[in-house]
DRENSE-342302 format. One line per field, with one value per residue (C-alpha): x, y, z; residue number from 0; chain; residue in one letter. Coordinates in nm, 3 decimals. Layout:
BEGIN
xx	(X|...) .
yy	(Y|...) .
zz	(Z|...) .
keti	(NUM|...) .
titi	(A|...) .
loti	(a|...) .
% end
This chain:
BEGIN
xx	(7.737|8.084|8.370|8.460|8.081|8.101|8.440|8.246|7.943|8.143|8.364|8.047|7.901|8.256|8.242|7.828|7.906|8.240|8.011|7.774|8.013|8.164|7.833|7.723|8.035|8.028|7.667|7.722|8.008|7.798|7.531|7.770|7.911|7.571|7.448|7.740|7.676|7.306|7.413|7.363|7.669|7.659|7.748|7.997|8.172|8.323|8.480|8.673|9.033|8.955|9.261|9.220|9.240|9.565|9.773|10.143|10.400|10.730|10.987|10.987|11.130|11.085|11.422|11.347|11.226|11.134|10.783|10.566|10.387|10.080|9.926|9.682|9.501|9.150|8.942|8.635|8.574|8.582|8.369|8.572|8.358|8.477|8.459|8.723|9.021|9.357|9.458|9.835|9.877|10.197|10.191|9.897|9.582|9.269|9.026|8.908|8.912|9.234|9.533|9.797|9.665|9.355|9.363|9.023|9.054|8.896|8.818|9.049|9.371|9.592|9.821|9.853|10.141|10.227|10.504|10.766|10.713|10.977|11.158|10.855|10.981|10.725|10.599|10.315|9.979|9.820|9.446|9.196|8.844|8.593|8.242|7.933|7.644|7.347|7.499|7.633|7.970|8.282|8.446|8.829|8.902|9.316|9.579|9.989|10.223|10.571|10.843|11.145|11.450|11.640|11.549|11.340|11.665|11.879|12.007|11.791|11.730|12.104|12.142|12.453|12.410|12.652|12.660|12.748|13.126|13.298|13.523|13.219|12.948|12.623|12.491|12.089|11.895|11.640|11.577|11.323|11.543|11.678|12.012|12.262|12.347|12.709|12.954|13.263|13.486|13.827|14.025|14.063|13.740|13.922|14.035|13.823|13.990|13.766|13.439|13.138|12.771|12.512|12.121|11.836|11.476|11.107|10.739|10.372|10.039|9.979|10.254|10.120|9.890|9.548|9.361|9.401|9.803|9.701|9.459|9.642|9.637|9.802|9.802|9.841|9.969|10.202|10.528|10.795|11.134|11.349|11.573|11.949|12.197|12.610|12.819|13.147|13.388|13.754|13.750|14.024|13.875|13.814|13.895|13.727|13.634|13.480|13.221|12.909|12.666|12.404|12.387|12.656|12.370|12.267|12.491|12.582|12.535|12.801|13.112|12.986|13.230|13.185|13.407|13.437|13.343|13.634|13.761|13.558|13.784|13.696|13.392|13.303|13.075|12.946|12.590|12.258|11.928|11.510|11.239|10.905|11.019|10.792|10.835|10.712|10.634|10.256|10.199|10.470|10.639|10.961|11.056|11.275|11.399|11.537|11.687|11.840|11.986|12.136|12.287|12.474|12.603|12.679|12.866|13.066|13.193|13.131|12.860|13.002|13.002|12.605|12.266|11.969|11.623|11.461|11.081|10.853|10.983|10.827|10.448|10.402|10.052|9.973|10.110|10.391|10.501|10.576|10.929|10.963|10.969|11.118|11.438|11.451|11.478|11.747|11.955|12.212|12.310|12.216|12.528|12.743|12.692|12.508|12.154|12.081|11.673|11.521|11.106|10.839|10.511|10.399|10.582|10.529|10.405|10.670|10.775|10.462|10.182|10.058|10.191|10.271|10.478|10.271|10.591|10.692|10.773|10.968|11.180|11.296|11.430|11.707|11.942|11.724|12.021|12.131|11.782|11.752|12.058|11.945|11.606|11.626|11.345|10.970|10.707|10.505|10.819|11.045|11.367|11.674|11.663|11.288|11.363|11.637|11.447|11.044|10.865|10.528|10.625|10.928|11.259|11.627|11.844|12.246|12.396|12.763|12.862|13.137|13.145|13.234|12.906|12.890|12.911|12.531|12.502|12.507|12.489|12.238|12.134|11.747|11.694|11.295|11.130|11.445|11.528|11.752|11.733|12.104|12.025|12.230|12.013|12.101|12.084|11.845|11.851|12.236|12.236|12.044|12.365|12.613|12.456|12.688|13.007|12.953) .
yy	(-8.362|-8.406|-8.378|-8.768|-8.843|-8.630|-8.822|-9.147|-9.085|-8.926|-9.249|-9.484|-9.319|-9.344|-9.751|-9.770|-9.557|-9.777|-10.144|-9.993|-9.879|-10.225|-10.409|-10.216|-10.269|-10.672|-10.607|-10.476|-10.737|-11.016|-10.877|-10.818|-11.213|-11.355|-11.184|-11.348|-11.667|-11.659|-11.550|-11.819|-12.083|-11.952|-11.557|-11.672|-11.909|-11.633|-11.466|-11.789|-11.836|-12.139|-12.299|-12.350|-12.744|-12.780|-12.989|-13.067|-13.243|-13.435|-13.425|-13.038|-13.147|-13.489|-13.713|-13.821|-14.170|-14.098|-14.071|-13.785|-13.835|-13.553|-13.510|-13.294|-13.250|-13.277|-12.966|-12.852|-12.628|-12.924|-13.235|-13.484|-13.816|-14.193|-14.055|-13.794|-13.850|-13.679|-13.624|-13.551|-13.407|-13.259|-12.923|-12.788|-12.932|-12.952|-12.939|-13.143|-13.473|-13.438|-13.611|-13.910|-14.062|-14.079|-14.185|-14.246|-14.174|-14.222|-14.026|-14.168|-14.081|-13.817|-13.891|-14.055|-14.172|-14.149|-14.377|-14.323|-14.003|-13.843|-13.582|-13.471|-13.106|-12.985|-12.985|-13.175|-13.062|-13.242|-13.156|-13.294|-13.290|-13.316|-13.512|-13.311|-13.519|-13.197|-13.140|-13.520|-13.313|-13.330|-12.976|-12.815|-12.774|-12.780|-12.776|-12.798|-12.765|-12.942|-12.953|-13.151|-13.118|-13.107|-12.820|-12.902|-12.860|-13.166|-13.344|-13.677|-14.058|-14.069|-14.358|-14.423|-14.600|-14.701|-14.478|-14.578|-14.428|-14.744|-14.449|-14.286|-14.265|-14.109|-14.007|-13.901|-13.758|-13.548|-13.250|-12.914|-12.616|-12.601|-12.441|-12.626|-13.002|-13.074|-13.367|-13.336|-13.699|-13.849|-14.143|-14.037|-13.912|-13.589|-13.526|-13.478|-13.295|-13.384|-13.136|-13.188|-12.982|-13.136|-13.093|-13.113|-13.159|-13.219|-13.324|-13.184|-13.349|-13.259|-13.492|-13.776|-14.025|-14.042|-14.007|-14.101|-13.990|-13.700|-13.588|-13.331|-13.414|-13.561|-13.935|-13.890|-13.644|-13.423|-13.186|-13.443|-13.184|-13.192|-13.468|-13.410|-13.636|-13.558|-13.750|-13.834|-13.877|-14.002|-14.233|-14.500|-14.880|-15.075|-14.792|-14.679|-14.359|-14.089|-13.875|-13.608|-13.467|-13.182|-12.821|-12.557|-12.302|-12.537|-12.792|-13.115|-13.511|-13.727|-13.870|-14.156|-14.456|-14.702|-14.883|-14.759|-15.046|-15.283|-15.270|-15.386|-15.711|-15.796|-16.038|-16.152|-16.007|-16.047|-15.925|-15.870|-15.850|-15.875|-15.823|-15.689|-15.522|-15.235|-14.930|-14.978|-15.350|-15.245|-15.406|-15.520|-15.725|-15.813|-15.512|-15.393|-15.735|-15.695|-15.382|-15.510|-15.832|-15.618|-15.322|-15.599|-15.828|-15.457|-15.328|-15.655|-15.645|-15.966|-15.833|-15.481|-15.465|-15.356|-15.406|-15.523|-15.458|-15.597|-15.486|-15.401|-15.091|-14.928|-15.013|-14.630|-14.720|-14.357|-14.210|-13.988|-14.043|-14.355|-14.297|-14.105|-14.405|-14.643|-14.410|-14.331|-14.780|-14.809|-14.498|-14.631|-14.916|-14.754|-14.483|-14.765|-14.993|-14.880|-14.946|-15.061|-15.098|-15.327|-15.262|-15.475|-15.561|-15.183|-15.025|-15.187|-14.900|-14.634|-14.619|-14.585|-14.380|-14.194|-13.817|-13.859|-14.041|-14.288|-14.356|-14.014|-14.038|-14.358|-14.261|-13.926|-14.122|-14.348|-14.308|-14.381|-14.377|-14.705|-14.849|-14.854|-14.989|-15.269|-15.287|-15.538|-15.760|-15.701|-15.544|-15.796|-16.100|-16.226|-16.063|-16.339|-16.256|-16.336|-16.660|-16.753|-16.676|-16.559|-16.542|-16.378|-16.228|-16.029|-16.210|-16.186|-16.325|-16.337|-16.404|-16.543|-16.471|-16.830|-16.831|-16.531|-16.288|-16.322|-16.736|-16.838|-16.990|-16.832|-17.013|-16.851|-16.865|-16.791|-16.725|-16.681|-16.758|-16.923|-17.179|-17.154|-17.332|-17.353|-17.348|-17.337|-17.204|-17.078|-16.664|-16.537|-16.211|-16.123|-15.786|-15.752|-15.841|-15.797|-15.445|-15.331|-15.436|-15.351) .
zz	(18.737|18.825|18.516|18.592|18.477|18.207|18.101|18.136|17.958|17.682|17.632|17.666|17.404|17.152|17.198|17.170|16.816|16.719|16.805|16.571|16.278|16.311|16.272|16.005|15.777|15.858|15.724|15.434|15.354|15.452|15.151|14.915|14.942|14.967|14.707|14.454|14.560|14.473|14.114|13.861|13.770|13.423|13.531|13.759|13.540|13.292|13.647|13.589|13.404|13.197|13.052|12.710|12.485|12.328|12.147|12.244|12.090|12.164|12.022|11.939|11.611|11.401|11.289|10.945|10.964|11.310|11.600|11.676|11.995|11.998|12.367|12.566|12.900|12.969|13.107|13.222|12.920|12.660|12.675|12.476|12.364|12.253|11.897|11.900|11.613|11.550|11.242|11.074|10.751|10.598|10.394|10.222|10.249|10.009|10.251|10.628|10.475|10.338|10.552|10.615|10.929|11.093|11.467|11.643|12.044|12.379|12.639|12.856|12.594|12.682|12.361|12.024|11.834|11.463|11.368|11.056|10.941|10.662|10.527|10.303|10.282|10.458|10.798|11.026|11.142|11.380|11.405|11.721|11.584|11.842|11.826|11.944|11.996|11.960|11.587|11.504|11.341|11.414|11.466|11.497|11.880|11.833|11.600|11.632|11.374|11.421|11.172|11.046|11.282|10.917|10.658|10.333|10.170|10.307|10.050|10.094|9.865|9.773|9.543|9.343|8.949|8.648|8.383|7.978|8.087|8.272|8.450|8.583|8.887|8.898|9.239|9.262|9.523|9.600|9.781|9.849|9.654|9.235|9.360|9.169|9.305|9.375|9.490|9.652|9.575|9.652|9.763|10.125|10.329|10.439|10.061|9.866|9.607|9.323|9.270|9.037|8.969|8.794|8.686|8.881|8.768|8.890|8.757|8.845|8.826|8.480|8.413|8.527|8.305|8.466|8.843|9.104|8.962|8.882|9.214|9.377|9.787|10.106|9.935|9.543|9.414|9.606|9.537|9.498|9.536|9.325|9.179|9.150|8.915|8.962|8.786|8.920|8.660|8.578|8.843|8.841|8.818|9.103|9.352|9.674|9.639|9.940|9.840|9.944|9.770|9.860|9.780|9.875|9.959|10.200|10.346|10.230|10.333|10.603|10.395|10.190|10.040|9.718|9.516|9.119|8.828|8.742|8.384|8.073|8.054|8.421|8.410|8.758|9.036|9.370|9.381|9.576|9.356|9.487|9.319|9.453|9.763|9.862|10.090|10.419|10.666|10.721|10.390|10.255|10.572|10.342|10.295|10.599|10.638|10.305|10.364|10.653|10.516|10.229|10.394|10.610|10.289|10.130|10.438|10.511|10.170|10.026|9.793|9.691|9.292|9.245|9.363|9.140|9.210|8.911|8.989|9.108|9.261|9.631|9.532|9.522|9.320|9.216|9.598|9.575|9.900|9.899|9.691|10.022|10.224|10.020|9.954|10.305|10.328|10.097|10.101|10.418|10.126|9.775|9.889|9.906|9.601|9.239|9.276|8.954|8.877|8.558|8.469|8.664|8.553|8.709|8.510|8.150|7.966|8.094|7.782|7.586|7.782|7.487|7.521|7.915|8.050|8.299|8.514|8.588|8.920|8.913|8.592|8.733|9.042|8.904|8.581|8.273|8.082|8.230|8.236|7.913|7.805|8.045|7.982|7.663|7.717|7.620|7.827|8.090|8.010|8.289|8.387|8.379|8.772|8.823|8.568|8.860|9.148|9.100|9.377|9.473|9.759|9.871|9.849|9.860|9.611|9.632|9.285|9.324|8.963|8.933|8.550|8.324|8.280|7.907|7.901|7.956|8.312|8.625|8.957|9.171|9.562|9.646|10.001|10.101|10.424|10.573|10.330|9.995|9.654|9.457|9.108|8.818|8.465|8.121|8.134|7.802|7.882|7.975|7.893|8.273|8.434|8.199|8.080|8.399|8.285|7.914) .
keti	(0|1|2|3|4|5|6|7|8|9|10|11|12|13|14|15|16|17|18|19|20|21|22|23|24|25|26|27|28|29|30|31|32|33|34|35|36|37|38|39|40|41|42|43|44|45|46|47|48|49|50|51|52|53|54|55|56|57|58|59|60|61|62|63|64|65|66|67|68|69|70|71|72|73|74|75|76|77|78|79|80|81|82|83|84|85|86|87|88|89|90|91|92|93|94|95|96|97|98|99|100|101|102|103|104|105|106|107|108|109|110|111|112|113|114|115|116|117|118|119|120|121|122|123|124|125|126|127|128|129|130|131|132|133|134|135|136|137|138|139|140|141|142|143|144|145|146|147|148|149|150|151|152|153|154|155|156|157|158|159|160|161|162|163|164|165|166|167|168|169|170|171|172|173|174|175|176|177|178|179|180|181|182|183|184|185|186|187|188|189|190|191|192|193|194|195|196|197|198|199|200|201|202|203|204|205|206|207|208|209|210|211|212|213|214|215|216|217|218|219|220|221|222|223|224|225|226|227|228|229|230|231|232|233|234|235|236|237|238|239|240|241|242|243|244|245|246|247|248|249|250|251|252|253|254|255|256|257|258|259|260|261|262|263|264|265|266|267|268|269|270|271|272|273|274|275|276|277|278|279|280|281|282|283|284|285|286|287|288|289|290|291|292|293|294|295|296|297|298|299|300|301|302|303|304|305|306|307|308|309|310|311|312|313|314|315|316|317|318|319|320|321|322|323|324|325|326|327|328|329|330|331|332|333|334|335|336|337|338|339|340|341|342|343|344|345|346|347|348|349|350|351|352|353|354|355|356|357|358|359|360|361|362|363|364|365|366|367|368|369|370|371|372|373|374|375|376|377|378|379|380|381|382|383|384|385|386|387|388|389|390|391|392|393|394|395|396|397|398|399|400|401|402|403|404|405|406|407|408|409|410|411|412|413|414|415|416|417|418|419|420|421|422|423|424|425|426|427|428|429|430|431|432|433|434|435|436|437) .
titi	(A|A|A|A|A|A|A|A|A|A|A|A|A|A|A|A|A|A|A|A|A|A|A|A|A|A|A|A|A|A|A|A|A|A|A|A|A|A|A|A|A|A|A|A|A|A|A|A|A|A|A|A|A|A|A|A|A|A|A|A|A|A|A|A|A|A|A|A|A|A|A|A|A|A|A|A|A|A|A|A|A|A|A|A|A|A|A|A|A|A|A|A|A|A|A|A|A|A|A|A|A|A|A|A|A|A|A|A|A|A|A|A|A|A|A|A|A|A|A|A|A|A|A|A|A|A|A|A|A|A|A|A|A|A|A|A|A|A|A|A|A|A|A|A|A|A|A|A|A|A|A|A|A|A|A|A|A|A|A|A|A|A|A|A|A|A|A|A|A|A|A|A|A|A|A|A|A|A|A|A|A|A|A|A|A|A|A|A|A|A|A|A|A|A|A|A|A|A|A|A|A|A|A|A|A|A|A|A|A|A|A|A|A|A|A|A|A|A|A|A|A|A|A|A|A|A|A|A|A|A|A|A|A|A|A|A|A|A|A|A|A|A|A|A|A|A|A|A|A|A|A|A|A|A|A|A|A|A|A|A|A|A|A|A|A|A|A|A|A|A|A|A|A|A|A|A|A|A|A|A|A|A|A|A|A|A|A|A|A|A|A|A|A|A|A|A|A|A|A|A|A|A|A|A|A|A|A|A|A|A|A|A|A|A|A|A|A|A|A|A|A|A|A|A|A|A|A|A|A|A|A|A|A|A|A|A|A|A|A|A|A|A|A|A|A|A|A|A|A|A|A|A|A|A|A|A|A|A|A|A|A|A|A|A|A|A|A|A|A|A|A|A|A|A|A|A|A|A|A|A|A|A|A|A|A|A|A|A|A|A|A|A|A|A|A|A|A|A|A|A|A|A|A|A|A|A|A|A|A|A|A|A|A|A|A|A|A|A|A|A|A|A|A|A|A|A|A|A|A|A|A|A|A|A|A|A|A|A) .
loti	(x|x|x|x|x|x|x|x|x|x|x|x|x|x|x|x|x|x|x|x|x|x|x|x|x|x|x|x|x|x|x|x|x|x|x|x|x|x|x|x|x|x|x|x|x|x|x|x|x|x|x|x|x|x|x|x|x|x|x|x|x|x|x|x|x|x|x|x|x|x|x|x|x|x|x|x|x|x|x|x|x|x|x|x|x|x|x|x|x|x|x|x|x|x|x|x|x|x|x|x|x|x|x|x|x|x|x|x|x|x|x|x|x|x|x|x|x|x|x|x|x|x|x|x|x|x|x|x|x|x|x|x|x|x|x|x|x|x|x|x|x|x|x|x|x|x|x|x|x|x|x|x|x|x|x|x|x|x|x|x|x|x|x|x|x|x|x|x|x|x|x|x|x|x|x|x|x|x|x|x|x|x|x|x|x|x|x|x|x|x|x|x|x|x|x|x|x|x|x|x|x|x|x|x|x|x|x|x|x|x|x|x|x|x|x|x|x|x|x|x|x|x|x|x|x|x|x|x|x|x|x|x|x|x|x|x|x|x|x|x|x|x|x|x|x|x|x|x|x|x|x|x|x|x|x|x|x|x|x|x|x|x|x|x|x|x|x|x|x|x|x|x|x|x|x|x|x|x|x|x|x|x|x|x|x|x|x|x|x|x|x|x|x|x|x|x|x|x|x|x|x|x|x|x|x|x|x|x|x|x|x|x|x|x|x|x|x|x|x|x|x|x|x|x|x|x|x|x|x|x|x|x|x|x|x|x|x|x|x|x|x|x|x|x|x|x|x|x|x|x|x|x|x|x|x|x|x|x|x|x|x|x|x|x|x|x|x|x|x|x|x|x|x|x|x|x|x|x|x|x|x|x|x|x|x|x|x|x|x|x|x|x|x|x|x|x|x|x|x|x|x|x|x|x|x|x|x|x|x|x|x|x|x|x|x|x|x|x|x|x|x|x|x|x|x|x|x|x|x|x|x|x|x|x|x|x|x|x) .
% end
């Protein structure tokens, strides 16, 4: 054999070994993959990143008064059914059950809405509770939590009153922290010279009369803040004043203006009173109407000396957060003009509940001190307001005051459902109106 066949039966042999190596590993790697695909879906599904449900929100943080939009996205992982709901609560919870709003959703959602939500000093939880059909519960699958773009401590519900001193201005309002409540007041918003502190105080559930009052949860009974009185004093008469209020710890409201009381010896008045104007339009469709047609009288000037709301007051009915919503209603007018309140029908006995006092919530809220020096009639009888204009629902009622207060007739405009009724009637209970000019 010649050295050139030994070369070529050498190199045969290399590519008859390397053809063999090479079919051997595609072999092997052939195995391996059919082997994993014969593996059951439920051992191969885990080798899967599965994205988990979640909630989302927009905005990031909620304007006082404002939406929260709460979305997800559907996935493999979760079988969502036609009797999903979404929940919103705010602050502690006694249990599941326990919430605001309740919104059933399909499978085909990708979002909810919850509309008007306040400054409750505390912040939302939006909880998706999913159906399964084996158990017929409802389970936890998601939660978010998404607070107030303002802190619990914002001064909020500012409302101005009268007090007995005719040189004098209370401002109230509430908010989530006891650190000593302050004004700063002058006669030019970027003076204000004048500085006063005043006292703040709060209630519990053992202050209130009776359930459901007293039932500690998301609708009844929940921490109320605090509520802060200032009172502005040695104010010259019939003077606009500039003025805000909060906490120096924590920031105070925008620049405020109202005009102080007239002298004792002045006797006329331009004024805007209702009666039975609740909190929110769901159920009380007046109500932001109302609000509207007053903050526009009130800003325009023609009705600037005080506003009467002679009862009933927000409808709270035993929920504590409906004051929320009704101060948050008035409070761009209430900081402009005194918002002076008489006793409705719902709140006869706030003066006589036994050892507690069954009005708690609404009499820490305004200046008792005034209500009672205008509060001269008997429990359940007709305010001289509600004699002039009584209606069932929710109405608006301009008083042009064209005689002295403290003669006995008062010429009155009622304005309800687009039509007015100019009456002219004998006052019996004067001290309602004239109680602010005493």
């Amino acid at each position: 054999m010649t050295e050139n066949d030994t070369s070529g039966s050498y190199c045969c042999l290399w590519k008859r070994r390397t053809a063999f190596v090479t079919v051997a590993l595609c072999g092997l790697v052939g195995s391996v993959l059919i082997a994993f695909l014969d593996l059951p879906l439920n051992l191969t599904k885990d080798l899967v990143e599965v994205k988990e449900f979640e909630l989302k929100t927009y905005p990031p943080l909620i304007e006082s008064g404002g939406d929260l939009v709460v979305s997800w996205e559907r996935n493999n992982a979760t079988t969502l059914t036609n009797h999903d709901y979404v929940t919103l609560s705010c602050g502690p919870t006694t249990g599941e059950g326990d919430y605001f709003y309740n919104k059933t959703v399909r499978v085909s959602d990708l979002s909810v809405r919850f509309s008007s939500l306040y400054m409750m000093r505390c912040n939302y939880t939006a909880i998706y509770y999913n159906y399964e059909e084996i158990t017929g519960k409802h389970k936890t699958i998601a939660k978010v939590e998404t607070g107030m773009k303002e802190p619990a401590e914002t001064p909020k519900h500012g409302h101005l009153s009268f007090t007995d001193d005719e040189k004098a201005m209370a401002i109230m309002f509430n908010s989530g922290t006891s650190k000593t409540p302050m004004v700063k007041y002058g006669m030019k918003p970027d003076d204000l010279k004048f500085y006063a502190t005043g006292t703040s105080t709060t209630y519990g559930a053992d202050d209130m009369c009776h359930a459901p009052a007293t039932t500690v949860g998301q609708i009844y009974f929940r921490d109320p803040g605090y509520m802060h009185t200032v009172i502005m004093t040695d104010l010259k008469p019939n003077t606009y004043y500039f003025y805000q209020y909060g906490h120096e710890e924590h920031g105070l409201s925008q620049v405020h203006r109202f005009k102080s009381r007239p002298l004792s010896s002045y006797k006329y008045a331009n004024f805007i009173a209702y009666g039975d104007m609740g909190a929110f339009a769901a159920f009380y469709g007046g109500s932001e109407s109302t609000a509207a047609r007053a903050f526009k009288d009130v800003i325009e000037g023609e009705y600037d000396s005080f506003l009467l709301h002679f009862g009933d007051i927000s409808y709270a009915r035993s929920q504590g957060h409906v004051w929320d919503q009704f101060f948050h209603l008035i409070e761009p007018y209430a900081t402009r003009v005194p918002y002076m309140v008489s006793i409705g029908n719902r709140k006869y006995n706030m003066f006589s509940c036994s050892l507690q006092d069954c009005a708690t919530d609404f009499a820490r809220s305004w200046n008792l001190l005034m209500q009672m020096n205008m509060a001269t009639l008997k429990a359940g009888s007709m305010t001289s307001a509600e004699v002039c204009c009584h209606m069932e629902a929710v109405l608006t009622l301009r008083g042009e005051i064209s005689v002295p207060i403290l003669e006995e007739n008062v010429e009155c405009l009622c304005i309800t459902g687009g039509t007015s009724l100019r009456q002219e009637i004998g006052f019996t209970g004067t001290a309602l109106i004239t109680g602010a000019f005493m």
